[in-house]
C-alpha positions in Angstrom: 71.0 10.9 -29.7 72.7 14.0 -31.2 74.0 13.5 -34.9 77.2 13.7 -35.9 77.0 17.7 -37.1 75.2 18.6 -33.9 77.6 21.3 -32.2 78.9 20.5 -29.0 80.8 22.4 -26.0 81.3 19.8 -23.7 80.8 16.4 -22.8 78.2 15.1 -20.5 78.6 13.5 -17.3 80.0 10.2 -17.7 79.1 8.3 -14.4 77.7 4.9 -15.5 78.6 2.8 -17.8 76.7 -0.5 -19.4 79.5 -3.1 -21.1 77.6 -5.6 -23.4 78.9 -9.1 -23.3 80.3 -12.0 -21.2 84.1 -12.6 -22.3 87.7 -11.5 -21.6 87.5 -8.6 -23.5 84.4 -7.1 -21.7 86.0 -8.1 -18.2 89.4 -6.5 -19.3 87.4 -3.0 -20.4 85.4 -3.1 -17.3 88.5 -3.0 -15.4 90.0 -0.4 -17.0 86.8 2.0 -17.4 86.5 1.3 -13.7 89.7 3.4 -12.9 88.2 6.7 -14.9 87.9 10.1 -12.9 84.0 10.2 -12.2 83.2 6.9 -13.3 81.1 5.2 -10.6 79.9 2.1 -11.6 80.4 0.2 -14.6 77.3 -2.5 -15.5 78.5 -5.4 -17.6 75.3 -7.6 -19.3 76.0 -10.5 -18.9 79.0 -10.1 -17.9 80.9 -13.4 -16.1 82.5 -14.7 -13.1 84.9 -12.4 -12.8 83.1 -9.1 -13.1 82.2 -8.6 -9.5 85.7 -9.4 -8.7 86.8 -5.7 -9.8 86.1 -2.5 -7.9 83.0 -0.9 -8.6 82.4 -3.4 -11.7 78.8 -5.1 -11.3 77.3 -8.0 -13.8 73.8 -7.8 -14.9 72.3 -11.2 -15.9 70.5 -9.8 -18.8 71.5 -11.8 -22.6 72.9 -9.5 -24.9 69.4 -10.8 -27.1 67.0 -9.6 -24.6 67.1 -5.5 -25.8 63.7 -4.9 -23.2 65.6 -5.7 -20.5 68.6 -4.0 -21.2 67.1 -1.0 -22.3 64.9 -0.8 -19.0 68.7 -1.4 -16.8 69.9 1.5 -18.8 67.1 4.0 -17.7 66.9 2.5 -13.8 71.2 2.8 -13.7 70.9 5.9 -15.3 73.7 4.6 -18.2 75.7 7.6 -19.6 77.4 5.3 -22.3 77.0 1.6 -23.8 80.1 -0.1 -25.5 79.0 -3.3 -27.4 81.7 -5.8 -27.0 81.2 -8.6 -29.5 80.7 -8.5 -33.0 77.6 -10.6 -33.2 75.2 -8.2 -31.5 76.6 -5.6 -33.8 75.9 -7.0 -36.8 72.6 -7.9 -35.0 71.9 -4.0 -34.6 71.8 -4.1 -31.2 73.6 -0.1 -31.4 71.1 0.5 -33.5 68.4 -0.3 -31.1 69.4 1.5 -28.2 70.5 5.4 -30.1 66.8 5.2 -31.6 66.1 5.8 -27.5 68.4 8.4 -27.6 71.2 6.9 -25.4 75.0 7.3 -26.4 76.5 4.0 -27.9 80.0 2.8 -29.0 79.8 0.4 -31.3 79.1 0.6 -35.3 75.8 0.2 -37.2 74.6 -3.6 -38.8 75.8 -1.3 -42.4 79.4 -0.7 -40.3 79.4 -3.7 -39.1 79.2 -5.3 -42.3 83.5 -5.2 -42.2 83.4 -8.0 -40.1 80.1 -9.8 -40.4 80.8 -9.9 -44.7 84.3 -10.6 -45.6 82.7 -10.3 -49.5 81.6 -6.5 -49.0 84.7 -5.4 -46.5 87.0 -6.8 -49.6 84.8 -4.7 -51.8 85.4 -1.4 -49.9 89.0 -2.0 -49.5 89.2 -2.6 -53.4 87.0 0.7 -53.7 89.2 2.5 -51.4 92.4 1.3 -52.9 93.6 -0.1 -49.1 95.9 -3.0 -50.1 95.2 -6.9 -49.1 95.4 -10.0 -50.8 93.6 -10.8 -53.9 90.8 -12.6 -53.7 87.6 -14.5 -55.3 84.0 -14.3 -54.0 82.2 -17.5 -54.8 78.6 -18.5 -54.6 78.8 -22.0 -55.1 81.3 -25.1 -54.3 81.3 -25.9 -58.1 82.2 -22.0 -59.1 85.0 -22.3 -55.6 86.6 -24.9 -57.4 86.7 -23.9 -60.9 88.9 -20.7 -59.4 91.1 -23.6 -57.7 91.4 -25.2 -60.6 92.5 -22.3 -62.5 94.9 -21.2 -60.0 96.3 -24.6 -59.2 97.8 -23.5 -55.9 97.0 -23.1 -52.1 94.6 -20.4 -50.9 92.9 -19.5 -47.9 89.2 -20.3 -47.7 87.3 -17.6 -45.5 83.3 -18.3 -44.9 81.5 -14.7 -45.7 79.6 -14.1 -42.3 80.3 -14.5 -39.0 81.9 -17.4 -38.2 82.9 -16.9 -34.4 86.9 -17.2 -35.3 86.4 -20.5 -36.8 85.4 -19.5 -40.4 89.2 -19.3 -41.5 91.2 -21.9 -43.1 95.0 -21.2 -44.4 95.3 -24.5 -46.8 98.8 -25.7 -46.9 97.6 -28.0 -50.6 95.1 -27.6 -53.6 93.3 -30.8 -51.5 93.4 -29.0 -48.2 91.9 -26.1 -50.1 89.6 -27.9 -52.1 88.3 -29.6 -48.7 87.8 -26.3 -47.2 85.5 -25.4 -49.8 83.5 -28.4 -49.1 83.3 -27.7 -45.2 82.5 -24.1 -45.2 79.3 -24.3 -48.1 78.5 -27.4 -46.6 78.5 -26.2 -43.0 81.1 -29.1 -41.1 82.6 -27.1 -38.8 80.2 -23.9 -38.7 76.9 -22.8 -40.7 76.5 -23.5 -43.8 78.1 -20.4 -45.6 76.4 -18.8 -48.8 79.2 -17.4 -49.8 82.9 -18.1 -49.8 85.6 -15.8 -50.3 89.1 -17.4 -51.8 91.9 -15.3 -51.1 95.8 -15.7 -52.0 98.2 -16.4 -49.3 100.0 -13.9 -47.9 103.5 -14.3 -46.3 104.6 -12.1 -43.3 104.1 -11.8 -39.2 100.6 -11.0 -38.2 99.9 -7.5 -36.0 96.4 -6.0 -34.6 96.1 -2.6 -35.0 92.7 -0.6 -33.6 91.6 2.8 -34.0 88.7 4.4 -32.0 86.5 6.5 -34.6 83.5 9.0 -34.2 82.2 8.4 -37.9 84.8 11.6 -38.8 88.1 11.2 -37.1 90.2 8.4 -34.8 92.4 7.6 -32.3 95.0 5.1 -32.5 96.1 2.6 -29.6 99.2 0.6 -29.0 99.7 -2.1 -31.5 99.5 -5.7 -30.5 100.7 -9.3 -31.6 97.9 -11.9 -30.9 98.7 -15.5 -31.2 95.8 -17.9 -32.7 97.0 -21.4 -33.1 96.5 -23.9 -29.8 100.1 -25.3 -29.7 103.9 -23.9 -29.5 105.5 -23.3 -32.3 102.2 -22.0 -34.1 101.2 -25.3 -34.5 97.4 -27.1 -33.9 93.9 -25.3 -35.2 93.1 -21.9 -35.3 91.9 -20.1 -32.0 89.4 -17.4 -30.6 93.5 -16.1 -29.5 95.6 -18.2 -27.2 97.6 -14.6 -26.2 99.1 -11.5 -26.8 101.2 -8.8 -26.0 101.9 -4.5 -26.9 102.8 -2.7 -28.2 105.0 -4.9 -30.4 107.9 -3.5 -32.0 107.4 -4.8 -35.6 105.6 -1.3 -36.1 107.8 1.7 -35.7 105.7 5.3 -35.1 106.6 5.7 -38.9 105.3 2.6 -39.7 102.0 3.4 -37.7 101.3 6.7 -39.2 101.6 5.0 -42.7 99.1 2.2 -41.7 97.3 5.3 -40.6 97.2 6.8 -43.5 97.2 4.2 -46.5 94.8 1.6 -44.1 93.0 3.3 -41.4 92.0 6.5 -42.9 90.9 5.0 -46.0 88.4 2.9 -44.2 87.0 5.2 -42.0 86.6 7.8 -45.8 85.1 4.6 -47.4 82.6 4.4 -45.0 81.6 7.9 -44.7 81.4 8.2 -48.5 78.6 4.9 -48.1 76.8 7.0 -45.3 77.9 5.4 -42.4 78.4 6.8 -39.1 80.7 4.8 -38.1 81.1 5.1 -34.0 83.0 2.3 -32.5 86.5 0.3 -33.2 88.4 -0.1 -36.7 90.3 -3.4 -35.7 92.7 -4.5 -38.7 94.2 -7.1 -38.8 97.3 -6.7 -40.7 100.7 -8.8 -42.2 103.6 -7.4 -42.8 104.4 -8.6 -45.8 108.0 -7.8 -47.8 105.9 -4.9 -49.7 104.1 -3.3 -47.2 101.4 -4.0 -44.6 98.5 -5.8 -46.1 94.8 -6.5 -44.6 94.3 -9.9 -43.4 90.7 -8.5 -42.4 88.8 -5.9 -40.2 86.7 -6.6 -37.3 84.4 -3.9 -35.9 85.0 -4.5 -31.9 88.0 -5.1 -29.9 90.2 -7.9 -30.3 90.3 -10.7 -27.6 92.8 -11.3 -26.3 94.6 -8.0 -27.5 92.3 -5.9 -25.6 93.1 -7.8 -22.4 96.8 -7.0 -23.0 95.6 -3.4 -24.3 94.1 -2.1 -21.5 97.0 -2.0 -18.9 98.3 0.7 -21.1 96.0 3.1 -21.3 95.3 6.2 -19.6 92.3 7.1 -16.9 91.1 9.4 -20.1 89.7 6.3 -22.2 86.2 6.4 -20.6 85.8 9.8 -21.9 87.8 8.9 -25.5 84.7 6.1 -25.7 82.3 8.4 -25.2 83.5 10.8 -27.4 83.4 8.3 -30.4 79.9 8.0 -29.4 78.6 11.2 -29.5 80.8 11.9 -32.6 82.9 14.4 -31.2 86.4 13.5 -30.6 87.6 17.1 -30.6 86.2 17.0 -27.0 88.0 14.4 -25.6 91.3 14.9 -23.6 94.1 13.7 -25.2 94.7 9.7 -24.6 97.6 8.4 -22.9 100.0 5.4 -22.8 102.3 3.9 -20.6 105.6 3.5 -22.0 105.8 -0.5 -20.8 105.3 -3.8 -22.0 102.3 -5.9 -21.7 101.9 -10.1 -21.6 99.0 -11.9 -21.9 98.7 -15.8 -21.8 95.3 -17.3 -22.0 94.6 -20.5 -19.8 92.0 -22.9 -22.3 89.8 -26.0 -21.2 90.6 -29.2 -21.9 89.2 -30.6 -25.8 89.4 -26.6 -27.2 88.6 -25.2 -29.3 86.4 -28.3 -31.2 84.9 -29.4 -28.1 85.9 -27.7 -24.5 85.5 -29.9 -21.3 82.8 -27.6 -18.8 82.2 -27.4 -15.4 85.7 -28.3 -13.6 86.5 -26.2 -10.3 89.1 -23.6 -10.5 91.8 -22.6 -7.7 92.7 -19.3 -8.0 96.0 -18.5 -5.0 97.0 -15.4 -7.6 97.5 -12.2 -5.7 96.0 -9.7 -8.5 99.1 -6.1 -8.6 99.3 -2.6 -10.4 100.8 -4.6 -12.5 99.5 -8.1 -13.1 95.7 -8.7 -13.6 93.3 -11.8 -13.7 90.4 -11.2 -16.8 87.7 -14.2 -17.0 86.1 -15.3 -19.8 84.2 -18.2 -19.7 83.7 -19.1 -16.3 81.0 -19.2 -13.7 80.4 -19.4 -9.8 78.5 -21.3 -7.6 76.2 -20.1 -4.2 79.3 -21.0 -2.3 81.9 -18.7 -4.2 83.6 -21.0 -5.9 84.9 -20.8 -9.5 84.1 -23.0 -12.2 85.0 -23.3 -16.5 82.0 -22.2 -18.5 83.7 -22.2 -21.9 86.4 -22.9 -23.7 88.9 -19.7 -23.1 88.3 -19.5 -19.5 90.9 -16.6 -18.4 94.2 -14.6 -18.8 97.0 -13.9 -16.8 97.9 -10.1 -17.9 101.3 -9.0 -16.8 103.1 -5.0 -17.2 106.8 -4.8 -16.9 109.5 -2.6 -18.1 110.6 -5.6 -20.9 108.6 -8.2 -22.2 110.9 -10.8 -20.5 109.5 -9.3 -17.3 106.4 -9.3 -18.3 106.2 -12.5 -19.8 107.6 -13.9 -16.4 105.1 -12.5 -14.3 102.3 -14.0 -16.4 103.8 -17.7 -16.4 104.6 -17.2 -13.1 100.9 -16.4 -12.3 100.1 -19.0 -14.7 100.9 -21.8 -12.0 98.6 -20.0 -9.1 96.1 -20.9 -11.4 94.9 -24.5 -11.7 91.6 -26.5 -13.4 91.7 -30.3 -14.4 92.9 -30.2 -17.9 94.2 -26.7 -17.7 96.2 -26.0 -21.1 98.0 -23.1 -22.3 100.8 -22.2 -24.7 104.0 -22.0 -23.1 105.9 -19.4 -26.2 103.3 -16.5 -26.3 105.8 -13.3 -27.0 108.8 -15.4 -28.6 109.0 -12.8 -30.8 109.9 -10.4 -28.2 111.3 -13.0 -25.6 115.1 -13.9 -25.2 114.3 -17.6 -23.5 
């Protein structure tokens, strides 16, 4: 693949595009990439269910492990571009992998993708860069974790270092919640055993997702979103994968996005460059706005799920183009991204038993009449010879929903909500309250 200072006039045809992964977030880009000028077919490995359900959107039953196969799909589809969906491939170097052939990737490095996969070395750039976030403790041991308790005497939040598939988290509400935590994530309860843990302070403040598409020199920012982790109303119940969303939310003014731009965005992107990394793919930060300023909660390297699901609906036929830009590493080329001045609601419809331990394999009825405006995105489902639908995982799809106020849009989804129906079908019932009257 060209590097980052080769000279370019134009962008190459973009015709087909390979997706990586099997969730909402891949189905939701699918869907969207499928509506780009001169896009013909986008290929999504493994893809899910609901793939083949959009318009020139095909699944590929290759595992995201299996690089041979993929790479031998790429050269008989003739694949113009490759976006890596989830972050565990990514820090696996699956990107990696595939430019060494030559072929034009979004998606960061293993090194970029070290500000997800290592909350110890993203808190290290971010003290490096001077990018404010809560102070915190990197810890090698359970004895040296509670020592730092001890010496605190007050609540923290307990994050395992590597990748933890949105369960490595804990916000203590005690010293004895906190001091459990400790316990769980070195010893491995709830998730593998973690070598290191990161203590952190807590901060106090709603919660945004903010994402910028970068080429390793400059970015593009999207819409903001709201996401919505715990399981029950109120913000009650575990932490989630993300029981919903909506965007843009207006907790972040223009002002307020150029200075999380500036102070957040742009210092990570410099950070990395000054480390050596090219870093091609998505800056997701996770952000609170607490009463001195935005602070980072963390950054991911991919798109959030289910903010991208909500994100999508808003963006202009331009993105396939804006994606391959980043991965050539020459945004200059790309035609200005647009957005759609509206509102955007997504609810997320979970199994039964998640997220600990999500009930499989139960029929879904689908009477929903997909719009312009209101969308169906699977995520862990499955079908049968017959056609039939059935859950696969624990978040099994979104209702997505575009109005000209959230109320709107937020009734659409709910409404769709009940053309939807699986045996133990749960979902929250105040996604958007922020933004909702009712």
């Amino acid at each position: 693949m060209p590097s980052s200072t080769t000279v370019k006039k134009e962008l190459p045809p973009l015709h087909q595009i390979l997706i990586i992964g099997s969730g909402g977030r891949e189905n939701a880009l699918a869907w969207s990439l499928s509506k780009c000028p001169d896009v013909k077919e986008v290929w999504v490995a493994p893809g899910n269910a609901g793939t083949n359900q959009h318009h020139r959107c095909s699944s590929l039953e290759i595992g995201e492990e299996n690089f041979e196969e993929l790479l031998k799909a790429c050269k008989e589809k003739k694949i113009n571009l490759i976006i890596i969906g989830p972050e565990d491939p990514l820090a696996a170097g699956l990107s990696e992998k595939f430019r060494d052939q030559g072929l034009a990737v979004f998606g960061p490095s293993t090194e970029g993708a070290k500000l997800e996969s290592s909350k110890a070395w993203a808190k290290t750039l971010m003290n490096e860069a001077g990018i404010p976030t809560a102070k915190h403790w990197t810890t090698n041991t359970k004895k040296e974790a509670l020592e730092v308790l001890n010496g605190l005497q007050k609540a923290l939040v307990v994050k395992a270092d590597g990748l933890a598939g949105g369960k490595g988290v804990t916000v203590a509400e005690s010293i004895n919640a906190t001091a459990e935590a400790i316990y769980d994530t070195f010893e491995g309860k709830y998730i593998p055993p973690s070598e290191q843990v990161v203590l952190e302070e807590k901060l106090e403040g709603p919660e945004v997702s903010v994402f910028a598409l970068c080429d390793g020199k400059e970015m593009v920012i999207l819409p903001t979103a709201q996401d919505h982790k715990r399981l029950k109303d109120g913000d009650k119940g575990p932490n989630t994968g993300g029981m919903g969303a909506y965007a843009p939310t207006p907790l972040i003014t223009p002002e307020g996005l150029e200075n999380i731009k500036k102070t957040i965005l742009e210092p990570a992107l410099n950070a990395l460059k000054k480390k050596g990394i090219d870093y091609r793919g998505v800056i997701y930060a996770g952000l609170i706005l607490t009463s001195s300023g935005p602070k980072v909660i963390e950054f991911n390297c991919r798109f959030g799920d289910p903010e991208c699901q909500a994100l999508m609906p808003l963006l202009g036929p331009e993105l396939a183009k804006v994606l391959q830009a980043c991965a050539h590493g020459c945004l200059e080329l790309a035609p200005e991204l647009s957005t759609k001045n509206i509102c955007s609601a997504c609810v997320v419809a979970v199994a039964p038993g998640y997220p600990k331990s999500p009930r499989t394999n139960e029929e879904i009825k689908i009477d929903l009449q997909t719009s312009d405006n209101l969308q169906i995105f699977h995520s862990g489902t499955k079908m049968d010879k017959q056609g039939s639908f059935f859950t696969a995982g624990g978040r099994v799809l979104s209702i997505t929903a575009q109005a000209e106020s959230f109320e709107e849009a937020f009734n659409l989804t709910y409404k769709g909500l009940l053309e939807i129906n699986f045996e133990g079908i749960n979902y929250r019932r105040d996604i958007g309250h922020q933004v909702r009257n009712s």
